[in-house]
C-alpha positions in Angstrom: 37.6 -3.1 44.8 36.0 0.0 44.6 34.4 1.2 41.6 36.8 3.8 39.6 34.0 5.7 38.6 32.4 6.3 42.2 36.0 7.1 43.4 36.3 9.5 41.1 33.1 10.7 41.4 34.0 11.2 45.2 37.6 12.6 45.1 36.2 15.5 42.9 32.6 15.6 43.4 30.0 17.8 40.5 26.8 17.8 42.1 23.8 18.9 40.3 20.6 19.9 42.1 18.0 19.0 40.2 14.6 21.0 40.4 11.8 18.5 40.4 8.4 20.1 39.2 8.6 22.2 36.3 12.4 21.2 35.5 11.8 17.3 35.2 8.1 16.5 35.8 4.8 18.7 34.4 2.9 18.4 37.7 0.1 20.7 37.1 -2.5 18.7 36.3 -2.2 16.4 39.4 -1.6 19.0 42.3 -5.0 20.6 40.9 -6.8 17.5 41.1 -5.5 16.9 44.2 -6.7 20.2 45.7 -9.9 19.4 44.8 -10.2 16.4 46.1 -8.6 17.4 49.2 -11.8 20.0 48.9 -14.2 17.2 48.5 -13.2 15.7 51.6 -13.4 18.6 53.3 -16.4 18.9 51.9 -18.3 15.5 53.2 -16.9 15.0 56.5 -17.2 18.4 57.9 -20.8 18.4 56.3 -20.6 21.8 54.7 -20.9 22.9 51.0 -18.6 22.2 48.6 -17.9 26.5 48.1 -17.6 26.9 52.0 -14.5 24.1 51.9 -12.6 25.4 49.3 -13.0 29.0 51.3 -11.5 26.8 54.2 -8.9 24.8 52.5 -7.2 28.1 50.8 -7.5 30.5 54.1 -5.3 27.6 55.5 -3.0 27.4 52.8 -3.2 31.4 52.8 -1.8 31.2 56.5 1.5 28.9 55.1 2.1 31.1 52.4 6.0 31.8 51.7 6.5 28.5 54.3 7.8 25.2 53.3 4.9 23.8 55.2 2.9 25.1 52.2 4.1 22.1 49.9 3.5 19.4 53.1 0.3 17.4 51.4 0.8 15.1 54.2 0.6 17.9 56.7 -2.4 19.2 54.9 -4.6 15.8 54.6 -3.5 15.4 59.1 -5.1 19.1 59.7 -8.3 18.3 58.1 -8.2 14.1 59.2 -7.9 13.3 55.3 -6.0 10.1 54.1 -3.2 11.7 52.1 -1.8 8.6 50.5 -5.2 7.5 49.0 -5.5 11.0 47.9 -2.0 11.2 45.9 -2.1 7.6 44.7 -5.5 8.4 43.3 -4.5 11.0 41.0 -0.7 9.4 40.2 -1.9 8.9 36.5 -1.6 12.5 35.8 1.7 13.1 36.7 3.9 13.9 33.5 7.9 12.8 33.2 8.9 15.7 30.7 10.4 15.0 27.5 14.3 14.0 27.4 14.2 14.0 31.3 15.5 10.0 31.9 18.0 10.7 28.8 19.7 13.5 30.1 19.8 12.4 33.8 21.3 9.0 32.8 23.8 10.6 30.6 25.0 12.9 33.4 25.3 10.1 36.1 27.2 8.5 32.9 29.7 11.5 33.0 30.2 11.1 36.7 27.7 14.1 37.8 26.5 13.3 41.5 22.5 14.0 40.4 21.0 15.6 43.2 17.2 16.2 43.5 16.4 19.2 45.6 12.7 19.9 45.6 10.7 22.1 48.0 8.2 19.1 47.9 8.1 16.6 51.2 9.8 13.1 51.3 6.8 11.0 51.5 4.8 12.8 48.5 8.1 12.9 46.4 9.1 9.8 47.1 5.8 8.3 46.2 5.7 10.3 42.8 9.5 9.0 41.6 8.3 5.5 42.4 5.0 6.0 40.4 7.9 7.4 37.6 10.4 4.6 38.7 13.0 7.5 38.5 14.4 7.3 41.7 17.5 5.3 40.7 18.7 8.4 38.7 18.9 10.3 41.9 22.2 9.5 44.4 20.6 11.9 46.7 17.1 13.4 47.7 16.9 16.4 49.6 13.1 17.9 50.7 11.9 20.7 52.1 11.7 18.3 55.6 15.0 17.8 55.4 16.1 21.0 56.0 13.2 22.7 57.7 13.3 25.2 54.7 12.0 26.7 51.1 15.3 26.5 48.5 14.9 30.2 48.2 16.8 29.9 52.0 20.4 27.9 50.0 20.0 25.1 53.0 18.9 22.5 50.2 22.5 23.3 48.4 24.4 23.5 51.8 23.5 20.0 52.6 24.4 19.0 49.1 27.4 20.5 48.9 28.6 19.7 53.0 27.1 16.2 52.2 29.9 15.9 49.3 32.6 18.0 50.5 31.8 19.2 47.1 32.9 23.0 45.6 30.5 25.2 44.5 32.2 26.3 41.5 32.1 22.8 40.2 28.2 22.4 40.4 25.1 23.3 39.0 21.8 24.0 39.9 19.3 23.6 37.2 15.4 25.0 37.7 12.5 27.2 36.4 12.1 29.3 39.3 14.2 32.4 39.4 14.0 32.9 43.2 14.1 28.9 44.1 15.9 27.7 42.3 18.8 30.2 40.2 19.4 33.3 43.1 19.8 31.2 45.9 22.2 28.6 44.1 24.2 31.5 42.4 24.7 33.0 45.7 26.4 30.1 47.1 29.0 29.8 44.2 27.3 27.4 41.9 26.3 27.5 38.0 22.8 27.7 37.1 20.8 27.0 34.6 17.2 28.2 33.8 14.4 26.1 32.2 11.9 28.6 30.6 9.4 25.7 29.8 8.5 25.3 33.4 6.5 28.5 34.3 2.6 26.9 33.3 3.7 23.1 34.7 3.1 24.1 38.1 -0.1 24.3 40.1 -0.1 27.0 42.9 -4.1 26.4 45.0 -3.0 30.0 46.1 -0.9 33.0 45.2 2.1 31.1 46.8 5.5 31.3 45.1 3.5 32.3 41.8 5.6 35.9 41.8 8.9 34.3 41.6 8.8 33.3 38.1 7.9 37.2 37.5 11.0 37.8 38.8 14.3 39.0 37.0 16.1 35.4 35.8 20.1 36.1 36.1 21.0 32.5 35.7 24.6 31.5 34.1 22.7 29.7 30.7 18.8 29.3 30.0 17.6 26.5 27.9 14.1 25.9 26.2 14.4 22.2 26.8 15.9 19.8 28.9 18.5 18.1 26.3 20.0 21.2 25.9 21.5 20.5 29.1 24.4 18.4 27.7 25.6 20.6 25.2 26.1 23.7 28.0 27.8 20.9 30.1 29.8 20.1 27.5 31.0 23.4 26.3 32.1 24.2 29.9 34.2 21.7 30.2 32.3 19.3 32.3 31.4 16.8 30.5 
């Protein structure tokens, strides 16, 4: 028999698109560490100084600037014959669930919300960090920046989601920090959107990538200071 709640979940499908850094995890502290380790390497095997490789590393992150390819670590650690997976697993212990995070994604899968995590970030690191969290099981559906060849700034992170579920726009969220990532391109689609105002400092940009959008104007449906607030707004709008 199926199960009455996934039936109904799929008859009248609420997606939410969940932002990942910023929005649920604080993952400033281990992208920097990262970048400097990835700096290090360059560092000992090309035999140069450690000033010269970081000149190196962020004239090629320079070049991928506005690209999703910019947030491909595994990409990265293959130009520069680095072992990416050591690299990330080294530095795992400073990767930061933020407060109320498992709370309020449990209580939405509770309400029947499809909990979607769209994140400009590559499977394999991703996937790799939610393990480290064990968070993936909150998630019915991942969808990266590989997936879809594409920055969420472009909407093709939503359009999956919402083709995926046959789902309508006007029945689903998108909730983020990032004004241009994460609240105009879902709002353009249709969808609701909430802002996080925590997440500006919990990301780590090695170069001036992306750092503008969270300059720009935030024209989101709600804002919220933290995460729990999350319920209440669905709640009050009738979709709880």
């Amino acid at each position: 028999m199926v199960n009455k709640r996934l039936e109904k979940k799929l008859k009248s499908p609420r997606l939410i698109f969940w932002d990942w850094t910023g929005t649920l995890a604080d993952e400033a502290q281990l992208d920097r560490a990262i970048c400097e380790e990835i700096e290090k390497f360059i560092a000992l095997t090309k035999q140069i100084s450690l000033s010269q490789a970081k000149e190196l590393f962020q004239n090629y992150l320079k070049e991928l600037e506005g690209q999703w390819e910019w947030h491909d670590y595994v990409r990265h650690s293959r130009h520069f014959n680095l072992p990416w997976k050591e690299i990330q697993k080294k530095h795992l212990d400073k990767l930061k669930l933020l407060p109320d995070a498992k709370e309020v994604l449990n209580w939405t899968k509770e309400k029947g919300y499809i909990n979607i995590l769209a994140t400009n970030a590559v499977r394999a690191i991703i996937k790799l960090r939610l393990n480290h969290l064990k968070i993936e099981p909150f998630f019915d559906t991942l969808i990266t920046s590989d997936d879809v060849q594409a920055l969420k700034a472009s909407g093709q992170h939503f359009k999956l989601g919402l083709n995926l579920y046959q789902a309508q726009p006007s029945k689903c969220f998108s909730i983020g920090d990032n004004p241009i990532q994460d609240i105009n391109s879902a709002r353009q689609l249709g969808l609701k959107t909430i802002h996080c105002r925590f997440g500006t400092n919990l990301t780590h940009y090695h170069t001036s990538h992306l750092t503008s959008n969270h300059q720009e104007l935030v024209k989101a449906d709600f804002s919220i200071n933290q995460l729990i607030e999350v319920k209440n707004i669905l709640e009050r709008n009738n979709h709880g």
